[in-house]
C-alpha positions in Angstrom: 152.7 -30.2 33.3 156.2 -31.4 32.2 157.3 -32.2 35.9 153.7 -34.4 36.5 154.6 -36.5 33.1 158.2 -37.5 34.4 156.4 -38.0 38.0 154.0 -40.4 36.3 157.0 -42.0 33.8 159.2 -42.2 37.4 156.3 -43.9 38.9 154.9 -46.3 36.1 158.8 -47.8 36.1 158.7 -48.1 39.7 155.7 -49.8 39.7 156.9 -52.4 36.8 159.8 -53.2 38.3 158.3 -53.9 41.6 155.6 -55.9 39.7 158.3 -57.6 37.7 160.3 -58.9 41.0 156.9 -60.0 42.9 155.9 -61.8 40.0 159.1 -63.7 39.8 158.9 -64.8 43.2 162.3 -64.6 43.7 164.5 -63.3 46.4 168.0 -63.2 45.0 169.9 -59.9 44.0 170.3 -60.6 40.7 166.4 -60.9 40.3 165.9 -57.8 42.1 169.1 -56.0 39.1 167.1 -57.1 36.6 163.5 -56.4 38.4 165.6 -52.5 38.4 166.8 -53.0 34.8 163.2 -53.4 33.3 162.0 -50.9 35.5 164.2 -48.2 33.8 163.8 -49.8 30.1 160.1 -49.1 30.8 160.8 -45.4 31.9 162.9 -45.0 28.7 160.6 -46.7 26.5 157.4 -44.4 28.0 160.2 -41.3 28.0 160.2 -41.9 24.3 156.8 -42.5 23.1 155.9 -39.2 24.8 158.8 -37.2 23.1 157.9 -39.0 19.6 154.4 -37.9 20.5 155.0 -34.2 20.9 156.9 -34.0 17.9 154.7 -35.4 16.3 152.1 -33.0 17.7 154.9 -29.8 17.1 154.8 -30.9 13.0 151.1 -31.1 12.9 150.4 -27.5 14.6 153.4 -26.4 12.3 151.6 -27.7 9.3 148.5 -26.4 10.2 149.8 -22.6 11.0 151.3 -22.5 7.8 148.1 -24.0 5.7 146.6 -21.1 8.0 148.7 -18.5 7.1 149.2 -19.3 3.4 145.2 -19.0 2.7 146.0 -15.3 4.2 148.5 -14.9 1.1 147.3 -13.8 -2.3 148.9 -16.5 -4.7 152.7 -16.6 -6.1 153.6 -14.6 -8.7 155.9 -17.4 -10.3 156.1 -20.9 -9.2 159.5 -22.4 -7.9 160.3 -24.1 -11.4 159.0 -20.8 -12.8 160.9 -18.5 -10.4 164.2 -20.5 -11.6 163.6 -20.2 -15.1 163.9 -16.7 -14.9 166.8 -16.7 -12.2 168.9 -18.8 -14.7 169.1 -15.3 -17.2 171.3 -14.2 -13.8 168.9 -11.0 -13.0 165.0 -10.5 -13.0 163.3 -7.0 -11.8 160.2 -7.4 -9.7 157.3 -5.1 -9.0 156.6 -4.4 -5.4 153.8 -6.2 -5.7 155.6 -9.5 -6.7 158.2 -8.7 -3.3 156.2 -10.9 -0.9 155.8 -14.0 -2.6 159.3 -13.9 -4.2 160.9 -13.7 -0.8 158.4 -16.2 0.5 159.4 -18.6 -2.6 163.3 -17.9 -2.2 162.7 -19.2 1.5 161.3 -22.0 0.8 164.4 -22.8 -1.3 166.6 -22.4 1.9 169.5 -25.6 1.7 172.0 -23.9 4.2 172.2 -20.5 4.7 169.5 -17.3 4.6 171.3 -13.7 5.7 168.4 -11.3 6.0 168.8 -7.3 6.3 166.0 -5.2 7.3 165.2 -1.6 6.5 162.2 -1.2 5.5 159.4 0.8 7.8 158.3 -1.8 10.4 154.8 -0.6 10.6 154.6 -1.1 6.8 156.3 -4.8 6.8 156.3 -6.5 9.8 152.3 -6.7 10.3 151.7 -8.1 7.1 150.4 -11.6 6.5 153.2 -12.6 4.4 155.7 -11.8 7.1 154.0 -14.2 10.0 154.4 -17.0 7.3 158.3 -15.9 6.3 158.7 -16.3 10.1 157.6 -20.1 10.1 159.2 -20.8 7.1 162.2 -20.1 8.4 161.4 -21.7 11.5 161.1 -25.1 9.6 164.4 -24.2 7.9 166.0 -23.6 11.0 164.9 -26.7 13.0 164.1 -29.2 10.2 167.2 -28.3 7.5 169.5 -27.1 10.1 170.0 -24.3 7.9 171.7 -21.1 9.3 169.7 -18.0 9.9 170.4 -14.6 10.7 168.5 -11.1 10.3 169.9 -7.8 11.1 167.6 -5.0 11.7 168.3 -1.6 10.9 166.3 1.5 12.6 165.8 5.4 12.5 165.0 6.0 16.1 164.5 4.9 19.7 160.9 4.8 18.6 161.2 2.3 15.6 163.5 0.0 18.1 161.1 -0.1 20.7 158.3 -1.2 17.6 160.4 -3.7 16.5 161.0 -5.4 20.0 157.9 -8.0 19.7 159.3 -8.8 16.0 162.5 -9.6 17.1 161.7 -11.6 20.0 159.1 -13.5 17.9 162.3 -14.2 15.2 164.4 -15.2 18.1 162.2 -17.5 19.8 161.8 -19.1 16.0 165.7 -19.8 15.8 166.9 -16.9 14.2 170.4 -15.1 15.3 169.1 -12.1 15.5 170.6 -8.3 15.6 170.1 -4.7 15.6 171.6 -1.5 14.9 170.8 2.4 14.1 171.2 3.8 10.8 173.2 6.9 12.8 175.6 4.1 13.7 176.6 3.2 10.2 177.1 6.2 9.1 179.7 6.5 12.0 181.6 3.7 11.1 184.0 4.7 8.6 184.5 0.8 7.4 180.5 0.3 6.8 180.0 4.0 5.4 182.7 2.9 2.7 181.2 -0.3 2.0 177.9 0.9 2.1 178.8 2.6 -1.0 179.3 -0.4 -2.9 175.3 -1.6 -2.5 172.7 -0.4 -4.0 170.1 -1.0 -0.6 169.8 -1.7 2.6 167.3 -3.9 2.5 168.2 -7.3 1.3 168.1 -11.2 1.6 171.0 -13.9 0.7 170.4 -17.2 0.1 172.8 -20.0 0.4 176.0 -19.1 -1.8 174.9 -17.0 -4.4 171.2 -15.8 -4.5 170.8 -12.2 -4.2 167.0 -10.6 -3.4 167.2 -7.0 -3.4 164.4 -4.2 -2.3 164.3 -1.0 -2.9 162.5 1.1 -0.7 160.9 5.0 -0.9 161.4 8.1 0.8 158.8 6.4 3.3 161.1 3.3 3.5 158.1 0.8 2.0 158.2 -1.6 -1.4 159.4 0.6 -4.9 160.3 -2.4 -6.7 163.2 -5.8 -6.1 165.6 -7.2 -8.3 166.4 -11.3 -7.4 170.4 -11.8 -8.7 172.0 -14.9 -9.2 175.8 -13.7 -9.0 178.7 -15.0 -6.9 180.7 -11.9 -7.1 177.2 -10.2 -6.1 176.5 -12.2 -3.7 179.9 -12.1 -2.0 179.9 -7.7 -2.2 176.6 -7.8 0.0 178.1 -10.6 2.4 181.0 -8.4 2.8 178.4 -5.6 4.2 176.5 -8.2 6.1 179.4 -9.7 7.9 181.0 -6.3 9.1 177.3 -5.1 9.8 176.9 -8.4 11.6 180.2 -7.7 14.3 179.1 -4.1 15.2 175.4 -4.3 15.4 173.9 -5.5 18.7 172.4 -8.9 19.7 169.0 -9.5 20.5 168.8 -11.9 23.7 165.4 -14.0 24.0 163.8 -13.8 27.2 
């Protein structure tokens, strides 16, 4: 479909331009530069309004997945201004109930940066509603803010990787860097065993510079209860795991 558009663009330039010398009734070479000239203006202007069109289109699906997928979301628990209110007290303890729309609130609030770790069970998280919408959020962060976004996934098993193939690629093909390592693996590295010590779980978020959302999983690695931090020195103690998790877990290519 692409190729037939810039057939049609090629050809509607061609055509003005021969129009445009005809008309003139001229036979000089400067008649027939410029005859060329308007001829490629045209192409460039048509090249445009097409490309101006489809984003316009790409926004309007966007906003209309994400109405979509929000009416599949039970309401937030706090609103933004609410959610901040509490975050300026520097810690709030959430129920596992009040997980999803946290996260989904802190997302929204995305200026430059979103680090996202990943434990919990992938049959109990990544199906859910919520999650298809976290994925578009970000996707809007990602190509609208510019805002950089990674997520590391940790798994059990060959079995759990091979579940969380579709997830990844759909993460990856939103504009998330996107990687994955066992849990065996960690506990190999002396570096990330060590550090691992210093955090409380494996399954977290970081937003921007100092925004900390913690959750704490079960024995069946699905929602006990979160904690949201505001805390550099926080902050800066789960980056340190993030970034050295980051260099020796694998990368995810899109296909």
């Amino acid at each position: 479909m692409d190729f037939l558009i810039k057939v049609i663009v090629v050809l509607a330039g061609l055509t003005v331009a021969y129009t445009t010398y005809k008309v003139s009734g001229a036979k000089d070479e400067v008649t027939g530069l410029l005859s060329i000239l308007i001829g490629l203006i045209t192409t460039q202007v048509i090249n445009t309004i097409i490309e101006f069109h489809r984003q316009s289109q790409y926004l309007k699906e966007t906003n209309q997945k994400l109405g979509s997928l929000l009416q599949k979301v039970s309401e937030p628990v706090h609103t933004t201004a609410e959610l901040y209110n509490i975050l300026r007290y520097g810690i709030t303890k959430i129920t596992k109930e009040q997980i999803p729309n946290a996260w989904l609130e802190l997302l929204w609030k995305i200026e430059s940066r979103y680090y996202g770790l990943s434990y919990t069970n992938p049959d109990f998280w990544w199906n859910q509603a919520f999650s298809k919408l976290a994925i578009e959020i970000q996707r809007v962060k990602r190509n609208v803010s510019k805002a950089e976004i990674s997520r590391i996934f940790i798994y059990k098993n060959d079995e759990e990787l091979l579940k969380l193939q579709e997830v990844m690629a759909e993460q990856c093909k939103a504009g998330l860097t996107v990687r994955y390592i066992s849990e065996a693996d960690i506990e190999k590295k002396v570096l990330l065993k060590k550090l691992r010590s210093n955090i409380k779980t494996l399954d977290y978020g970081l937003i921007d510079s100092k925004i900390v959302l913690l959750v704490y999983v079960d024995k069946n690695r699905q929602f006990k209860h979160g904690e949201i931090i505001v805390s550099k020195e926080v902050f800066d103690t789960y980056k340190g795991f993030y970034d050295h998790l980051f260099d020796e877990a694998e990368e995810f290519v899109c296909r």
